[in-house]
Backbone of each chain as nested JSON, in Angstrom:
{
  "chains": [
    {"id": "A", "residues": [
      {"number": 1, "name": "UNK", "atoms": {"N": [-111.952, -7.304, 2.031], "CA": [-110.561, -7.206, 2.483], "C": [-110.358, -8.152, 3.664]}},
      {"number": 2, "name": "UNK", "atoms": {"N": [-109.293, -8.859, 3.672], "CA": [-108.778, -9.507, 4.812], "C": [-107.31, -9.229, 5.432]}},
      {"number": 3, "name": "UNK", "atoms": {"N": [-107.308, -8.972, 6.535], "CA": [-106.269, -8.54, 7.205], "C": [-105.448, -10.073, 8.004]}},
      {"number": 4, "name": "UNK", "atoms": {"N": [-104.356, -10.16, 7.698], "CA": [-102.985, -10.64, 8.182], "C": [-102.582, -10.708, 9.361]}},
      {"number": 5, "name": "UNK", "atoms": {"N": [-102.446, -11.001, 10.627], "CA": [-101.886, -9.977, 12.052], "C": [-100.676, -11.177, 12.417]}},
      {"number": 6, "name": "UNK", "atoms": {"N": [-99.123, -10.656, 11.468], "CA": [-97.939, -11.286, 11.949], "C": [-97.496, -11.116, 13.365]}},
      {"number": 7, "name": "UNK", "atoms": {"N": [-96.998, -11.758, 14.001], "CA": [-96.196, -11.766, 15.033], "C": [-95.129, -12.345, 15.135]}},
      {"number": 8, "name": "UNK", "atoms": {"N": [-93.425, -11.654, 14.711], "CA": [-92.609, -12.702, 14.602], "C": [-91.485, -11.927, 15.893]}},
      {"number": 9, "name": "UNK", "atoms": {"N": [-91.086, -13.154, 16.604], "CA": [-90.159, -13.394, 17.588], "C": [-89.421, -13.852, 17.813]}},
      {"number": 10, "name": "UNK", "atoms": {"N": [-88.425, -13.638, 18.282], "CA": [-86.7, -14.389, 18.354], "C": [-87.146, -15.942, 19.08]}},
      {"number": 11, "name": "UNK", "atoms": {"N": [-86.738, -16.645, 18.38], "CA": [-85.901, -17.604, 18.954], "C": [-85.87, -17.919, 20.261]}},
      {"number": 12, "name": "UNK", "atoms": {"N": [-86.387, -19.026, 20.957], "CA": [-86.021, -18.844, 22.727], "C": [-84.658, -19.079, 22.714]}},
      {"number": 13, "name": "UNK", "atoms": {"N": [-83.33, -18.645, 23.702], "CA": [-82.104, -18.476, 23.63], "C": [-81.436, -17.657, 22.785]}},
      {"number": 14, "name": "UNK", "atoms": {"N": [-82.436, -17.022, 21.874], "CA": [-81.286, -16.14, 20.887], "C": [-81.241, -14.914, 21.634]}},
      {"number": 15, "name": "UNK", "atoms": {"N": [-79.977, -14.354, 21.894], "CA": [-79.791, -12.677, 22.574], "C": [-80.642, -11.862, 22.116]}},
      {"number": 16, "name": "UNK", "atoms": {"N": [-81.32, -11.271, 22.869], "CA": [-82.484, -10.103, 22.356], "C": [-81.566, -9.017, 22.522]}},
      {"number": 17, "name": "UNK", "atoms": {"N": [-80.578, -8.247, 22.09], "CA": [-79.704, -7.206, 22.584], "C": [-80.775, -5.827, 23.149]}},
      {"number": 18, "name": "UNK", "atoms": {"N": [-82.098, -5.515, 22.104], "CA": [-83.02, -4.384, 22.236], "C": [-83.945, -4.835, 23.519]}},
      {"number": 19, "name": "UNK", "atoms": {"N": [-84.37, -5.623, 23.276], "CA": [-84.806, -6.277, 24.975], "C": [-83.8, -6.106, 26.488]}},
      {"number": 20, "name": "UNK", "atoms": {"N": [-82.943, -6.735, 26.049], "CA": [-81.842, -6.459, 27.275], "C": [-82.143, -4.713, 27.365]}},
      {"number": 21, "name": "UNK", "atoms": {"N": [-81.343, -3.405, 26.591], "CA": [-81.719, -2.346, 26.654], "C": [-82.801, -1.86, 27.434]}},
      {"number": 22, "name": "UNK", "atoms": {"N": [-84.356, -2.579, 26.958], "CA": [-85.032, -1.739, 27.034], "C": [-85.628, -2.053, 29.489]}},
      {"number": 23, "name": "UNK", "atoms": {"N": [-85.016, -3.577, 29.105], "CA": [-85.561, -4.061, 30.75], "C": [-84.223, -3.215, 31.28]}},
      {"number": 24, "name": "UNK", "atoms": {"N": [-82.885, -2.743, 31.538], "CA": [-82.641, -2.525, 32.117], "C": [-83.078, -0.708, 32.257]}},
      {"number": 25, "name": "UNK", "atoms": {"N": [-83.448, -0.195, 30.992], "CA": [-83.862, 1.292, 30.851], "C": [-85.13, 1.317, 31.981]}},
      {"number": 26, "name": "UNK", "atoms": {"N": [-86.505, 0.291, 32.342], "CA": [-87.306, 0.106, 33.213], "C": [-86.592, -0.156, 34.365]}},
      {"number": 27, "name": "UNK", "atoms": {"N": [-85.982, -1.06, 34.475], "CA": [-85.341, -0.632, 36.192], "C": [-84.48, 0.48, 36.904]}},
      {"number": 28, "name": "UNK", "atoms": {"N": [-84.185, 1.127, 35.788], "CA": [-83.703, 2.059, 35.953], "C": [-84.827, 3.292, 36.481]}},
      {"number": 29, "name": "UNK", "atoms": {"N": [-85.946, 3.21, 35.087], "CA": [-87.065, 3.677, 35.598], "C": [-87.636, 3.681, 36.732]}},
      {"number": 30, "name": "UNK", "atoms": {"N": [-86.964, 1.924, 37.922], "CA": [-88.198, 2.113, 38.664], "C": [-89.251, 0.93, 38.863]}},
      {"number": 31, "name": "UNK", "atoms": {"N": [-88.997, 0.446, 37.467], "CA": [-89.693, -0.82, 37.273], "C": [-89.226, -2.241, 37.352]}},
      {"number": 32, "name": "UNK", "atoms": {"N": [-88.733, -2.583, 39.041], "CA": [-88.124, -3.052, 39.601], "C": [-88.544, -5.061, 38.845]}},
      {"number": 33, "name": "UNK", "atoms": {"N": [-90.245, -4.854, 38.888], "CA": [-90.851, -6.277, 38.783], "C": [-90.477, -6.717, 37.339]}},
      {"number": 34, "name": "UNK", "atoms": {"N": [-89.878, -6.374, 36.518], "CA": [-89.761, -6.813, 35.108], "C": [-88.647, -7.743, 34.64]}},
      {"number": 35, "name": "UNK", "atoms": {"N": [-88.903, -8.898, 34.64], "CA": [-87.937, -9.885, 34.864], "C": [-87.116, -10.051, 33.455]}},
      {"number": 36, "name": "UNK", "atoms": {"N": [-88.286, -10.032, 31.986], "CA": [-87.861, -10.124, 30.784], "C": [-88.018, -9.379, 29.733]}},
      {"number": 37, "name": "UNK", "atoms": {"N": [-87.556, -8.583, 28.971], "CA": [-88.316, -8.217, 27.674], "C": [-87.933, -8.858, 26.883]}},
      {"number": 38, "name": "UNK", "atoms": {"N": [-88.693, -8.688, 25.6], "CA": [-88.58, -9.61, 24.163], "C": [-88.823, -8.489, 23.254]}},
      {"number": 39, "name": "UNK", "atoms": {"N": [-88.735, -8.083, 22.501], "CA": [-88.744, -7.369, 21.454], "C": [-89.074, -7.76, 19.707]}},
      {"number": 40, "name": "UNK", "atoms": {"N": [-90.363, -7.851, 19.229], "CA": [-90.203, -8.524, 17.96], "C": [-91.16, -7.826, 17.111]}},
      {"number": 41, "name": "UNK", "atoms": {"N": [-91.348, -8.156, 16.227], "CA": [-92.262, -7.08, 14.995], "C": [-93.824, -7.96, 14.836]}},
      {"number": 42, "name": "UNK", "atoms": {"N": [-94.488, -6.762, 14.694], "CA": [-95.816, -6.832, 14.816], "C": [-96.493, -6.197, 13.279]}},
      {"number": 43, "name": "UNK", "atoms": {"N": [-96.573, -7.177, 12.175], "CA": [-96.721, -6.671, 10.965], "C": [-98.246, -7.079, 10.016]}},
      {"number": 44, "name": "UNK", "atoms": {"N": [-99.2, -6.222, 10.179], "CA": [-100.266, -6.044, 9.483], "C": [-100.355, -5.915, 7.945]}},
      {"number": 45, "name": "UNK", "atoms": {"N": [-100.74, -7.188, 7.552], "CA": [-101.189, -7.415, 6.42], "C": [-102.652, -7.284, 6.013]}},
      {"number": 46, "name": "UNK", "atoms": {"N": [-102.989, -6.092, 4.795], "CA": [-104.452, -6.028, 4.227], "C": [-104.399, -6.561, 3.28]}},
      {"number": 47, "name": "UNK", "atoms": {"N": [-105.037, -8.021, 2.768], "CA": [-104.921, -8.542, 1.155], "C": [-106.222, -8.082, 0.675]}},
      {"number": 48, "name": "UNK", "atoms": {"N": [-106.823, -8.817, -0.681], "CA": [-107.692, -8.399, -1.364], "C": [-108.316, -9.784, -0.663]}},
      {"number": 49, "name": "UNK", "atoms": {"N": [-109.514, -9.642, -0.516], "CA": [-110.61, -10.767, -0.528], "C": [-110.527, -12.197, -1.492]}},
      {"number": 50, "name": "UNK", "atoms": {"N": [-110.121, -13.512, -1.152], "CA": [-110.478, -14.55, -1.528], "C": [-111.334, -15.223, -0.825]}},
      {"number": 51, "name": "UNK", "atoms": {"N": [-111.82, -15.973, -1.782], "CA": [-113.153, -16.807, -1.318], "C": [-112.483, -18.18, -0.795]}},
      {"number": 52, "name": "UNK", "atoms": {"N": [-111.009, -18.673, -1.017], "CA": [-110.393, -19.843, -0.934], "C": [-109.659, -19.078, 0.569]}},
      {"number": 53, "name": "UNK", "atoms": {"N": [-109.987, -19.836, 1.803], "CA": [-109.185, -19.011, 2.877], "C": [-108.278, -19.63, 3.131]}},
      {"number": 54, "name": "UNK", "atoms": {"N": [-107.945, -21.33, 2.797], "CA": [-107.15, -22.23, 2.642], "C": [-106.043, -21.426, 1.792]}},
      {"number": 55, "name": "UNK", "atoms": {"N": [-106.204, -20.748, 0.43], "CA": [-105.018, -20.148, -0.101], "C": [-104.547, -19.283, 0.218]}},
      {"number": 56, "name": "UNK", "atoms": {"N": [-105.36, -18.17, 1.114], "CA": [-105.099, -16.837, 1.947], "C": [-104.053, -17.193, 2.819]}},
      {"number": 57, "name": "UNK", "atoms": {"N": [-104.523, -18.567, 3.743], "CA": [-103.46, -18.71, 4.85], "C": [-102.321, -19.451, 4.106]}},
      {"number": 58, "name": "UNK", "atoms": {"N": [-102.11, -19.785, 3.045], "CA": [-100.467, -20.594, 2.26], "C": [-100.194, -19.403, 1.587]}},
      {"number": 59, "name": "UNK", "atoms": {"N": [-100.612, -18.27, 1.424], "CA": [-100.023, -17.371, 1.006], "C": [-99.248, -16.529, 1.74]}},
      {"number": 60, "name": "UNK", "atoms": {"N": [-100.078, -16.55, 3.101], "CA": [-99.51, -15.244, 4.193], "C": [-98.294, -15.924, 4.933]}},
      {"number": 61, "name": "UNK", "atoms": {"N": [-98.537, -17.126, 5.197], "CA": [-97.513, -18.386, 5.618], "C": [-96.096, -18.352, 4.727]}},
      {"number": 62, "name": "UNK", "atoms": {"N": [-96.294, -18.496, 3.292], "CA": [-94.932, -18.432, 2.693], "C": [-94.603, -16.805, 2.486]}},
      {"number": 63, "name": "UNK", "atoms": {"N": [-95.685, -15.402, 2.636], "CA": [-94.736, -14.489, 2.925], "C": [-93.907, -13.989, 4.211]}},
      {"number": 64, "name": "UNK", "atoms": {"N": [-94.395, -15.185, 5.132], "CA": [-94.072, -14.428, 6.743], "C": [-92.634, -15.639, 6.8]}},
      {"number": 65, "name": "UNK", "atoms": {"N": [-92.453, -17.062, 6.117], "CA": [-91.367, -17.884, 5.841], "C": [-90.336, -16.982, 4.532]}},
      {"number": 66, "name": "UNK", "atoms": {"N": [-90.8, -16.376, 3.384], "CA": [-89.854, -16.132, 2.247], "C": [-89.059, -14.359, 2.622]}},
      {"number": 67, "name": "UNK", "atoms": {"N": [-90.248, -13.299, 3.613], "CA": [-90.033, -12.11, 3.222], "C": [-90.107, -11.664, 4.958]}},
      {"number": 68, "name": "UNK", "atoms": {"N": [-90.77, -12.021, 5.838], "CA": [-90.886, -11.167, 7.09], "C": [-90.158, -11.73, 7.734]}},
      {"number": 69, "name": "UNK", "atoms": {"N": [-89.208, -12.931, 8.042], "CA": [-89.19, -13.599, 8.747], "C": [-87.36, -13.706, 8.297]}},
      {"number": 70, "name": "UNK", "atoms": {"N": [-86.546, -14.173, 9.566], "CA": [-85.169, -14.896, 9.204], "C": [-85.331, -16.214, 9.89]}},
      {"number": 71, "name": "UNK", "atoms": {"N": [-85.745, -17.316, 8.947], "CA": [-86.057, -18.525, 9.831], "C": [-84.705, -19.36, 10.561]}},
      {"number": 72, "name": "UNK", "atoms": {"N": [-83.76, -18.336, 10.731], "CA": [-82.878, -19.169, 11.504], "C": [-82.715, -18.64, 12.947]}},
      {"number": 73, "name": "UNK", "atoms": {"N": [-82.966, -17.336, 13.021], "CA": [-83.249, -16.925, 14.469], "C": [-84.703, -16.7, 14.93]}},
      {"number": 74, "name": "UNK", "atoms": {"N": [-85.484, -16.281, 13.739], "CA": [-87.292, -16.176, 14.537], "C": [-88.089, -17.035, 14.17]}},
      {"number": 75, "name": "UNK", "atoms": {"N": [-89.016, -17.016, 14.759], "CA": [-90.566, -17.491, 14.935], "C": [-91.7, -17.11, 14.035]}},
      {"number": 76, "name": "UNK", "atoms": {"N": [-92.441, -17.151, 13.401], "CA": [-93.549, -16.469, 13.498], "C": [-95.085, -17.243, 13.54]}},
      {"number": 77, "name": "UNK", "atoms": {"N": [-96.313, -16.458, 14.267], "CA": [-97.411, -16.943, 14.13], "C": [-97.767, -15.459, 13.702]}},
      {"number": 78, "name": "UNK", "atoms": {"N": [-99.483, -16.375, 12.882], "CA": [-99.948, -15.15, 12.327], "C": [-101.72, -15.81, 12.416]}},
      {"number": 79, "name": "UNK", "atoms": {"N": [-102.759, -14.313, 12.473], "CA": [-103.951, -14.792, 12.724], "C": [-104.774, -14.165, 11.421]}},
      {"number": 80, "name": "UNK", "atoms": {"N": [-105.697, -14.642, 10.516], "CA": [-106.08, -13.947, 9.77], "C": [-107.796, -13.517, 9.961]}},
      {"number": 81, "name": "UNK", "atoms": {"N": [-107.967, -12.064, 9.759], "CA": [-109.252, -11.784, 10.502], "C": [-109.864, -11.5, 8.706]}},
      {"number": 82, "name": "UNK", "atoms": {"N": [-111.228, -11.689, 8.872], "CA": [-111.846, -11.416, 7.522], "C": [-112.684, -10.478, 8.225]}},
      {"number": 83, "name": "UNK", "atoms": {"N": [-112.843, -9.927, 6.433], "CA": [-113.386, -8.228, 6.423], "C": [-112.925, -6.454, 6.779]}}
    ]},
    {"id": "B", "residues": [
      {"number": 1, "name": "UNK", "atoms": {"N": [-95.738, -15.821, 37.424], "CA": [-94.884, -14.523, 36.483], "C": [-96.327, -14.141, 35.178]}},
      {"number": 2, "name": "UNK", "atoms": {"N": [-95.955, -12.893, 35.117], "CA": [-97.316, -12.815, 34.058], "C": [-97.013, -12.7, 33.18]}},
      {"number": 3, "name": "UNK", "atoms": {"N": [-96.93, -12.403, 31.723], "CA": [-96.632, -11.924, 30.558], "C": [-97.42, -10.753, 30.339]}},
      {"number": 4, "name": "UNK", "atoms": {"N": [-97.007, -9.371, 29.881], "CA": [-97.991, -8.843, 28.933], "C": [-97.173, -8.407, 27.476]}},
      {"number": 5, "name": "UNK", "atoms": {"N": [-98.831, -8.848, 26.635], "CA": [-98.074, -8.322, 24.931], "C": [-98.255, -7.141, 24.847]}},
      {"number": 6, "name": "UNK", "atoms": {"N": [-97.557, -6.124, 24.404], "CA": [-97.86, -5.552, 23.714], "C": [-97.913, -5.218, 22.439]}},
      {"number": 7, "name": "UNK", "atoms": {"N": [-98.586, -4.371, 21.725], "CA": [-98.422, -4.177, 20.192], "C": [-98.45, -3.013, 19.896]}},
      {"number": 8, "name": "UNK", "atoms": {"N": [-97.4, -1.888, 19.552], "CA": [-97.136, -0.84, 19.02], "C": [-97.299, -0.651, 17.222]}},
      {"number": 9, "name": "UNK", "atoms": {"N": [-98.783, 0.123, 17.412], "CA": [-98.681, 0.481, 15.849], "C": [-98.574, 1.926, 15.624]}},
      {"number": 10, "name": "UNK", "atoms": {"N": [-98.366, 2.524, 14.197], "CA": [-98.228, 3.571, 13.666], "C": [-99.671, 4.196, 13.918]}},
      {"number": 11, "name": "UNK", "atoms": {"N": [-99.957, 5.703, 14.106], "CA": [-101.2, 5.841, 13.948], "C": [-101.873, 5.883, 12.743]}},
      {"number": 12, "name": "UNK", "atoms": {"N": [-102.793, 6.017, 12.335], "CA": [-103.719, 5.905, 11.092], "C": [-102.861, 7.428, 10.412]}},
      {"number": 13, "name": "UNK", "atoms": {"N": [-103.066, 7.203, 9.315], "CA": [-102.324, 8.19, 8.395], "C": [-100.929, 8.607, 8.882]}},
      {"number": 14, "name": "UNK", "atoms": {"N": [-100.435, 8.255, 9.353], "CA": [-98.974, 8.173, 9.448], "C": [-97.945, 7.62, 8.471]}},
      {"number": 15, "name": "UNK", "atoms": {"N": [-96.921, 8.153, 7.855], "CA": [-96.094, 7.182, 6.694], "C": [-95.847, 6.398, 7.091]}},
      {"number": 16, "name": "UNK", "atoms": {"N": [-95.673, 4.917, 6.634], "CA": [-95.315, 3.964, 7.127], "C": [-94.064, 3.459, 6.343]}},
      {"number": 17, "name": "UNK", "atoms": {"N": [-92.37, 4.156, 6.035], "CA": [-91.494, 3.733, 5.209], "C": [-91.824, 2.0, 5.11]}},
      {"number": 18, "name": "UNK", "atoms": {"N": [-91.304, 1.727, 6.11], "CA": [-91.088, 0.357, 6.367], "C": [-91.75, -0.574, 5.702]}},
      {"number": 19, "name": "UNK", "atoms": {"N": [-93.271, -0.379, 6.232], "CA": [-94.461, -1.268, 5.63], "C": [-94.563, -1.211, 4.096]}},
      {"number": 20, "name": "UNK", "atoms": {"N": [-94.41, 0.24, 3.395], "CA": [-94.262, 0.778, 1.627], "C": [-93.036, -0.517, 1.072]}},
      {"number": 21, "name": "UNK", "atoms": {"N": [-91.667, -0.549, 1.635], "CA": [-90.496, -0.945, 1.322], "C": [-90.909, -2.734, 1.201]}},
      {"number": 22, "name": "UNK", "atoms": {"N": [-91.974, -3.159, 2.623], "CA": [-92.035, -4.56, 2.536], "C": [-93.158, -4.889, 0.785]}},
      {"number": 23, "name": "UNK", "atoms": {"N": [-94.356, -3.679, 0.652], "CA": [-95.286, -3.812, 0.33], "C": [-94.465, -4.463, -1.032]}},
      {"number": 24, "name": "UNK", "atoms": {"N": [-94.176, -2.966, -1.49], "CA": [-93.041, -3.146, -2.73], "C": [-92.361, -4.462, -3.305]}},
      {"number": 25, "name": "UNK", "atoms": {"N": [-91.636, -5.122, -1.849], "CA": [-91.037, -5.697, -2.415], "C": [-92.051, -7.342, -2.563]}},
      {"number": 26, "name": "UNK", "atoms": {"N": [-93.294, -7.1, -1.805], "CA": [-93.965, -8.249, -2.285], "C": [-94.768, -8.447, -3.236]}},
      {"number": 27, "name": "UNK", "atoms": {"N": [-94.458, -7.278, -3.943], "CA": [-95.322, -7.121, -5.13], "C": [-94.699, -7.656, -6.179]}},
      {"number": 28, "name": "UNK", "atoms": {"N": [-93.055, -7.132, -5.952], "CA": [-91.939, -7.539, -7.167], "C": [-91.919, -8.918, -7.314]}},
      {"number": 29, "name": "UNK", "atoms": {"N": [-92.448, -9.638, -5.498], "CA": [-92.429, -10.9, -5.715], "C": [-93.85, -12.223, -6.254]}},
      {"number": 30, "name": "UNK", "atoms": {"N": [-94.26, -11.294, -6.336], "CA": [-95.758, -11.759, -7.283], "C": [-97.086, -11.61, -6.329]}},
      {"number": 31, "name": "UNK", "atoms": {"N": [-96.504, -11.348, -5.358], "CA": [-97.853, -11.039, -4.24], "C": [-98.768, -9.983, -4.694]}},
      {"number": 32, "name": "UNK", "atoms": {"N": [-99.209, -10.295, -5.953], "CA": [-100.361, -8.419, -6.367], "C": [-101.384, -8.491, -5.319]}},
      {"number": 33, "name": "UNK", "atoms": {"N": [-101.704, -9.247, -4.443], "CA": [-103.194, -9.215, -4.12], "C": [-102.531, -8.478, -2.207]}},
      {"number": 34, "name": "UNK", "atoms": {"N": [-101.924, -7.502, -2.102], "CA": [-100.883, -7.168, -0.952], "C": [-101.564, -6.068, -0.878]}},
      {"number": 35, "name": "UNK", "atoms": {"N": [-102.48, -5.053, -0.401], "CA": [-103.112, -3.62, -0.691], "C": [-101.896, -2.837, 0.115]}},
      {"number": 36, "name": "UNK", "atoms": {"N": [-102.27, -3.284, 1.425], "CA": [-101.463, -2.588, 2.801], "C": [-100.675, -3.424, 3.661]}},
      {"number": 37, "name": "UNK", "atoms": {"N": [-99.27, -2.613, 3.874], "CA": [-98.747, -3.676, 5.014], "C": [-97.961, -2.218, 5.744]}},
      {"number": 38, "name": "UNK", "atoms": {"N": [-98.228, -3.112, 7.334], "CA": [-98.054, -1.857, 8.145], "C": [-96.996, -2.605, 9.578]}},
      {"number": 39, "name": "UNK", "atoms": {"N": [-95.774, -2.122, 9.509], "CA": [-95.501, -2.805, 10.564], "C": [-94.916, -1.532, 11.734]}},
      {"number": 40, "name": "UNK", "atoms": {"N": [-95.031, -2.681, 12.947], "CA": [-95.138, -2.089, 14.257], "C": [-94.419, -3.285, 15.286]}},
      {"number": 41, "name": "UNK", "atoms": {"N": [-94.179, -2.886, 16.439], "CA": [-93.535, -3.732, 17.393], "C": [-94.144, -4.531, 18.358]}},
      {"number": 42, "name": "UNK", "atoms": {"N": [-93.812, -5.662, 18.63], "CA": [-94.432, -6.482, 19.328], "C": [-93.612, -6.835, 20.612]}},
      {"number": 43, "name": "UNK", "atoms": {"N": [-93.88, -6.624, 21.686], "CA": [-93.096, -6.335, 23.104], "C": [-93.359, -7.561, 24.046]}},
      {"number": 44, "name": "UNK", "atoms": {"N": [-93.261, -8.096, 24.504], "CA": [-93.545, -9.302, 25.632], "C": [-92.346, -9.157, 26.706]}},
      {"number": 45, "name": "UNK", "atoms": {"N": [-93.516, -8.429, 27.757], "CA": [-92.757, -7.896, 29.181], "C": [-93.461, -9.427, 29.992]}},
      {"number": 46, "name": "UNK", "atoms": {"N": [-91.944, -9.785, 30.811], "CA": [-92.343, -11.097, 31.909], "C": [-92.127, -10.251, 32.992]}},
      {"number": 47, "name": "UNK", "atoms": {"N": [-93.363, -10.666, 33.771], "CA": [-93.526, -9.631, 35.102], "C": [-93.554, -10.725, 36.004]}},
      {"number": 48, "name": "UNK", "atoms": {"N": [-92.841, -10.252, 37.129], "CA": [-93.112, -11.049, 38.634], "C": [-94.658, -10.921, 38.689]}},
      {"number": 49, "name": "UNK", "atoms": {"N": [-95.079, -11.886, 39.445], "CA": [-96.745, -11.859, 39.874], "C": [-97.008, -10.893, 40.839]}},
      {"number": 50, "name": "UNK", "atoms": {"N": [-98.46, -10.75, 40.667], "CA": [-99.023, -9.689, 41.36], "C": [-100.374, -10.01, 41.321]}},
      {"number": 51, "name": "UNK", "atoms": {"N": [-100.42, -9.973, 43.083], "CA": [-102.071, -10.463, 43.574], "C": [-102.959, -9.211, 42.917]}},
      {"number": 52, "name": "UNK", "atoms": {"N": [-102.382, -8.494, 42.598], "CA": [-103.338, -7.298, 42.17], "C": [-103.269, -7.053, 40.864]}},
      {"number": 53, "name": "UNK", "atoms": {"N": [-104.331, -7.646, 40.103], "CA": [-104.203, -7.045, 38.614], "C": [-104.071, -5.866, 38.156]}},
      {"number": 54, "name": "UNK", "atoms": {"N": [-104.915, -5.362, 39.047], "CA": [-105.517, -3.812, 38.223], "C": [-104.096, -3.154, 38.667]}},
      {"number": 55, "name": "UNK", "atoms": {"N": [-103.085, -3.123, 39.454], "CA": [-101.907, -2.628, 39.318], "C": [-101.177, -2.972, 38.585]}},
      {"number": 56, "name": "UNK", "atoms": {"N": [-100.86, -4.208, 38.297], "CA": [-100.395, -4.923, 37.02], "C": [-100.611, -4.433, 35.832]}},
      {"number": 57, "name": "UNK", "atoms": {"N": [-102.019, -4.129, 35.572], "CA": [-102.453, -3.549, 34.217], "C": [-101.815, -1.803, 34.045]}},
      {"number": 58, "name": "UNK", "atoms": {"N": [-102.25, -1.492, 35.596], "CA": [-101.646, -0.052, 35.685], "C": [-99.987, 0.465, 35.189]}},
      {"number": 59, "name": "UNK", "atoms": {"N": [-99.476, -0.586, 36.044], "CA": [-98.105, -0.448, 35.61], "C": [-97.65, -0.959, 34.038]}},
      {"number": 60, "name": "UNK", "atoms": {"N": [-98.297, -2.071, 33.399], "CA": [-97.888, -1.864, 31.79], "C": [-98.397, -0.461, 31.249]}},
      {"number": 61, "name": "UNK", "atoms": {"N": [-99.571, -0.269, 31.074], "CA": [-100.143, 0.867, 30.714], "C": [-99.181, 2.283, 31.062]}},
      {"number": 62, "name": "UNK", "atoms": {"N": [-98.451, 2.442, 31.884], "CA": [-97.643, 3.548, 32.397], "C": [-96.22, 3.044, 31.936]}},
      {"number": 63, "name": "UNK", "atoms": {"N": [-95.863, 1.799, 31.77], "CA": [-94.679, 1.181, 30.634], "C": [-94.813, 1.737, 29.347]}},
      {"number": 64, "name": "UNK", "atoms": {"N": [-96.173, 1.235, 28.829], "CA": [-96.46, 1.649, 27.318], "C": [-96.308, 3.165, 26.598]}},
      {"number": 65, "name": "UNK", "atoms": {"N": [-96.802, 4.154, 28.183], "CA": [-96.779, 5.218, 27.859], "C": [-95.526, 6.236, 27.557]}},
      {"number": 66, "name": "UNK", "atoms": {"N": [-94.672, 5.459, 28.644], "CA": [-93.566, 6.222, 29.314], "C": [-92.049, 5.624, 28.493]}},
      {"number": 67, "name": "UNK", "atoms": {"N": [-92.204, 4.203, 27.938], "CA": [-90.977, 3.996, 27.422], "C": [-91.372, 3.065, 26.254]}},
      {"number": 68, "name": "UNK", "atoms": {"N": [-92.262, 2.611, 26.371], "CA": [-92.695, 1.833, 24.554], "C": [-92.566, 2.81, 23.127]}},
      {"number": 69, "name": "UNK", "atoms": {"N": [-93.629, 3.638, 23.669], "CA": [-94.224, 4.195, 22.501], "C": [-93.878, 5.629, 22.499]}},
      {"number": 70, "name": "UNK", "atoms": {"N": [-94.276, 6.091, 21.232], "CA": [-93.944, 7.616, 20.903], "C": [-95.333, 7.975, 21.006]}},
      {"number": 71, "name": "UNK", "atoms": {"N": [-95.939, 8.584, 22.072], "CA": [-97.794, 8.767, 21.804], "C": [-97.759, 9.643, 20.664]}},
      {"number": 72, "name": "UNK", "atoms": {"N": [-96.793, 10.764, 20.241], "CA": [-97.746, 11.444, 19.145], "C": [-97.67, 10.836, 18.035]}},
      {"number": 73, "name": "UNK", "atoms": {"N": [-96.994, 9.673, 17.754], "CA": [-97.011, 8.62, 16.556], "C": [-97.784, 7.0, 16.475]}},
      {"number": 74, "name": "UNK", "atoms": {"N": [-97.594, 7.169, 17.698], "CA": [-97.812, 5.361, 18.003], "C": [-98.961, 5.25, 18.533]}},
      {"number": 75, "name": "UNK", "atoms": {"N": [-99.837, 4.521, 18.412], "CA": [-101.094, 3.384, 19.233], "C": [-100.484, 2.524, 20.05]}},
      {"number": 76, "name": "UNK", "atoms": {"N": [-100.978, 2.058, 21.285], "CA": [-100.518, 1.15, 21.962], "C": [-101.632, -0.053, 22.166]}},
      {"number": 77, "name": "UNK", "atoms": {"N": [-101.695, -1.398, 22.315], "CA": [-102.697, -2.212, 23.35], "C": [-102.201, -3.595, 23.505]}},
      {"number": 78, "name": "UNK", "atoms": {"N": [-102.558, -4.107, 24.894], "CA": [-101.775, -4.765, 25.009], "C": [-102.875, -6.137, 26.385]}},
      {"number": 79, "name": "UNK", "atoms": {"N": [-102.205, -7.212, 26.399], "CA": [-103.241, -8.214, 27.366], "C": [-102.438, -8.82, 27.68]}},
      {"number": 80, "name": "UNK", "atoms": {"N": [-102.595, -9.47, 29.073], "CA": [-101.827, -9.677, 30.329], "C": [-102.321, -11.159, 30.506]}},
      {"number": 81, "name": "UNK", "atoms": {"N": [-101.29, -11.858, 30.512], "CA": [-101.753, -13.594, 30.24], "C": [-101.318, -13.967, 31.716]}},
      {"number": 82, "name": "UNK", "atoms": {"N": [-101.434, -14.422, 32.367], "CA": [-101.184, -14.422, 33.8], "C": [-100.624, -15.902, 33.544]}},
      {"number": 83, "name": "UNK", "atoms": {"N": [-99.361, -16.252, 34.821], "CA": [-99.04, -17.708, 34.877], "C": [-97.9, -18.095, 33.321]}}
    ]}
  ]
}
């Protein structure tokens, strides 16, 4: 088995509206030092084992471009761990 | 200014709607080789600096606890990139 580890994130300049929320909910808290939040999805992929890791990573690549991703406001990087 | 990531996942045996709904639909899209997909949130707090790490670390860790995550659902962990 090989695992996937997406990380996709807005856009630098795109409004984080849930970010805004959540930094002013911390100063409110208290948590005066918190200058920014960002808010983005953190999505774990388990595939089946290939021996081609070259096709593992064009596979996980066009599902994090075709299915996890809105490539007009986010980002994504992704790391793939084997075993 | 420091950054820390965090990464909010589901705990182990927990339903995961979300991750089922993506799995699904990458299956419809020819992805058979997809076992598990599990998603969770990815947080990036920008912190003013602080000569003192271990308070730094203290105070995400008491972030994570207190307004990230749901502890009786969620895992938290997270690393502090300084600069």
């Amino acid at each position: 088995m090989a695992q996937a580890r997406v990380y996709v994130t807005l856009k630098k300049g795109i409004l984080d509206p849930q970010g805004e929320a959540v930094k002013n909910a911390l100063h409110t808290l208290g948590y005066g030092n918190i200058d920014e939040v960002r808010v983005g999805k953190y999505v774990v992929l388990t595939l089946q084992d290939s021996s081609d890791s070259e096709a593992l990573k064009n596979t996980v690549e066009e599902i994090c471009k075709k299915v996890l991703t809105n490539p007009v406001i986010e980002d994504f990087s992704f790391e793939i761990v084997e075993g």
